[in-house]
N, C-alpha and C positions, 0 to 999 in steps of 0.2 A: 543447472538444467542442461539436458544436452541439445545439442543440434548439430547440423549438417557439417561436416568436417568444412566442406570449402567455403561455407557463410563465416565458418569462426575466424579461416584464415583471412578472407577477405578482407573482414572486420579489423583484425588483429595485426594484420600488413599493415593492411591500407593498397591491396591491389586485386585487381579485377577478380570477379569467381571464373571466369574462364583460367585465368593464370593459376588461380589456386587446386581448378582441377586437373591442372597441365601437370602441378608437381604433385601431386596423389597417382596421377596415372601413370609416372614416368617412375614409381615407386619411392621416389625421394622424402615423402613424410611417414612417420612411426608416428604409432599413437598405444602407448606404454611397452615400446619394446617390438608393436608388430608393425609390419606394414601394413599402412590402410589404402582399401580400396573405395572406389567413386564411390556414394553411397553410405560411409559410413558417420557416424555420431560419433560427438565425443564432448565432452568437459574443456572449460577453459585451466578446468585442476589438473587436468588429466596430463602426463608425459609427452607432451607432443614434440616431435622433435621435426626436422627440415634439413635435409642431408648435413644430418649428425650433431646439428644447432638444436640448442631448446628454443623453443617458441614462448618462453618464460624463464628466462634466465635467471631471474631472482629468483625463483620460486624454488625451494627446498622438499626435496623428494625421499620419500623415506627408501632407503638403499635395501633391494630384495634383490639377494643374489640368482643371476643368470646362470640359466641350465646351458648346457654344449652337449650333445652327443653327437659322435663320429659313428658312421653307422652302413654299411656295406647292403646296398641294396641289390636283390638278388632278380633276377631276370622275371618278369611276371605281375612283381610290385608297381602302382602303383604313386609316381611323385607327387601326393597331396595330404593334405590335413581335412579333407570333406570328398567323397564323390559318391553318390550314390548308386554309382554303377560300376564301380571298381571293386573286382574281387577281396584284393587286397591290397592297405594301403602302407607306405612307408614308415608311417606315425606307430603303426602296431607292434613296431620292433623296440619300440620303449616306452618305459612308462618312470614315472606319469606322461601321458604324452599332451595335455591338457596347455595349450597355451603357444603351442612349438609352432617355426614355422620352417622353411627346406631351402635350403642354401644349396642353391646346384642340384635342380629336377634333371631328373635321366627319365627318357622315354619308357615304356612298359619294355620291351625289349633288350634295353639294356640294363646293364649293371654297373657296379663299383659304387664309390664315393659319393653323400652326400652328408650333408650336418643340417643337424637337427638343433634349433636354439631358440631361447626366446628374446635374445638380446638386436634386435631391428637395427643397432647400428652397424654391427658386423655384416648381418645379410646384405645391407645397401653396401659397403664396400665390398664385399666378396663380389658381390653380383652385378653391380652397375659398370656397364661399357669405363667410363670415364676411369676407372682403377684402375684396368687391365689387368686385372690379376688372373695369373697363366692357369688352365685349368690341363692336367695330362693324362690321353686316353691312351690303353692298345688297342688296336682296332686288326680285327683278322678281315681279309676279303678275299673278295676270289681273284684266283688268275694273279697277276704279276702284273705290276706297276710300272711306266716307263720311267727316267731321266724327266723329260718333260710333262710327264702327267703329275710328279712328284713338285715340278716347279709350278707349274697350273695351280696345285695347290694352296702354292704361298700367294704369289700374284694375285690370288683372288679369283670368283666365278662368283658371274652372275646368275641368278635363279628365283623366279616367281616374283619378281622386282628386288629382292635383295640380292647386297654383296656380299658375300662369304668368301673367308679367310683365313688360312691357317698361320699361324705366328712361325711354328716349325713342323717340320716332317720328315724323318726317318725312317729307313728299314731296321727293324732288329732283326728279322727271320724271312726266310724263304726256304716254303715246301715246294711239291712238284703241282699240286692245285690251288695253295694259300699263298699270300704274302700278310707278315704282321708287322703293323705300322708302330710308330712312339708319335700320337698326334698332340700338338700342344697348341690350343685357341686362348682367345683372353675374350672371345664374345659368348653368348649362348643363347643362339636365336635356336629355336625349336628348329629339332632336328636335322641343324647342321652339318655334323659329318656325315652322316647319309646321303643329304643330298647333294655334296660334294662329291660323293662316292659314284653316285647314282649318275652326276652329270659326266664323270669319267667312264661311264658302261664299266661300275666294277661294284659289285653286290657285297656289303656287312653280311658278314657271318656272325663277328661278334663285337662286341663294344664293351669296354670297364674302364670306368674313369680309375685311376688310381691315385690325382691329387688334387685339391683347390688349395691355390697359393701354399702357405706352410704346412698344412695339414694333407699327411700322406694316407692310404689305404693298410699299409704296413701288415703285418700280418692278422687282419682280420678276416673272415670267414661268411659266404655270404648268409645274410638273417643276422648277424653278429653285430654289436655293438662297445661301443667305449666310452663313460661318461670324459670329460676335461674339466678343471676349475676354470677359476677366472683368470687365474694368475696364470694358469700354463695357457690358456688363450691370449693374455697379454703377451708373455714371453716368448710365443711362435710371431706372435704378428710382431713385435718389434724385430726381431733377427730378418724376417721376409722384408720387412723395410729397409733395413738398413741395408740386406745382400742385394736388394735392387733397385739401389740408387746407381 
C-alpha cells in the first residue's frame, strides 16, 4: 500500500518526519531512479534510495536498464518534464521521454548542455552542492571586464541573501562591444551567472553550458540529441573521478 514518502521514512529510520522531509527537499531521496519531492507516495517495495543508499538493502530489484540522453537545449526550451505554460519543453527533444528527469536546468534564455536520464543517482551527484562537480559556460557580455571585476568573480558576490561564486573565470575573446567569458561554477542556484553579471553592471548577451563534469556538448547541434549506455556512463564518471582527486 502506498503512503507518504516521509511517514515510510520515518517509520523505516526511526527519525523524525521533519528530518525525513529535510532529505526529500534537499533532493537526497530517489524513489525508482527519480527524485521525489514533498508530497510524494511510495512502496515499502518500491527503489528508494538515500543519497545513493537503498533504503532496503536486502531487497532484490529486478535490473531495467537506465536511459542517458545528452541533449543540447536550444535558447527558448524550456528546463522541465511538466509546465503548463511552457511553450516548449526540454523532454520533447526525445523520446521516449516518459520517466526522464534534467540534470543541469538552464534558464529559457539560455542554451547548451543538459542530460536527460532516469537513473536519480547520477542526477543527485551531478547536481548536489556537496560533489562539486564543475559545470563550463561561454558566456558573451557587453562591454569589457576588469582585472578586478574578473577577481570579484571568484571571491564571491553577495545577492538577494545568497553567495555566488565562480570556481574559475577567463577571457577567451575580446570584441570592440563584447567580451566572452570560459565560466566554470560547481553550484547551480538559479540563475547565477546573470546575476553575477548583473551585479558587475555588465549585461549576458549569451549563455551555453558546454560541460557537466565528464560529459562535454561536443559537436552536437542545438534541438540535437545523443543517447549513452550504461557502460559509457560508468566509464566517463570513473575517468572524472579519478582526474579529480
Amino acid at each position: 500500500m502506498e503512503e507518504r514518502l516521509q511517514k515510510l521514512l520515518r517509520d523505516k529510520l526511526g527519525i523524525s518526519r521533519r528530518n525525513a522531509e529535510v532529505f526529500i527537499a534537499e533532493g537526497k531521496v530517489t524513489v525508482n531512479g527519480k527524485i521525489a519531492k514533498l508530497g510524494d507516495k511510495a512502496k515499502l517495495a518500491d527503489d528508494i534510495k538515500i543519497a545513493g543508499k537503498a533504503l532496503n538493502p536486502d531487497q532484490k530489484q529486478k535490473h531495467t536498464p537506465k536511459r542517458y540522453f545528452l541533449v543540447y537545449k536550444p535558447v527558448g526550451y524550456t528546463s522541465s518534464t511538466e509546465d503548463a505554460y511552457a511553450e516548449r519543453l526540454v523532454t520533447s527533444l526525445v523520446s521516449p521521454k516518459k520517466g526522464l528527469v534534467i540534470a543541469g536546468r538552464l534558464d529559457v534564455p539560455s542554451e547548451g548542455l543538459v542530460l536527460l536520464t532516469d537513473d536519480g543517482d547520477l542526477v543527485f551527484k551531478l547536481t548536489h552542492p556537496k560533489f562539486e562537480v564543475p559545470k563550463e559556460y561561454e558566456v558573451t557580455i557587453s562591454g569589457h571586464i576588469s582585472l578586478e571585476g574578473l577577481q570579484q568573480l571568484t571571491k564571491g558576490i553577495r545577492d538577494e541573501g545568497e553567495f555566488l561564486i565562480m570556481k574559475k573565470v577567463s577571457i577567451l575573446k575580446v570584441e570592440r562591444k563584447l567580451t566572452v567569458l570560459k565560466c566554470i561554477l560547481t553550484e547551480g542556484k538559479k540563475r547565477e551567472i546573470r546575476r553575477m553579471m548583473n551585479a558587475l553592471g555588465k549585461e549576458v548577451q549569451t549563455l551555453k553550458r558546454v560541460a557537466i563534469g565528464p560529459f562535454r556538448l561536443g559537436n552536437l547541434t542545438p534541438g540535437k540529441s545523443v543517447p549513452l549506455s550504461e557502460k559509457e556512463v560508468r566509464s566517463l564518471m570513473a575517468g572524472f573521478a579519478r582526474n579529480s582527486k
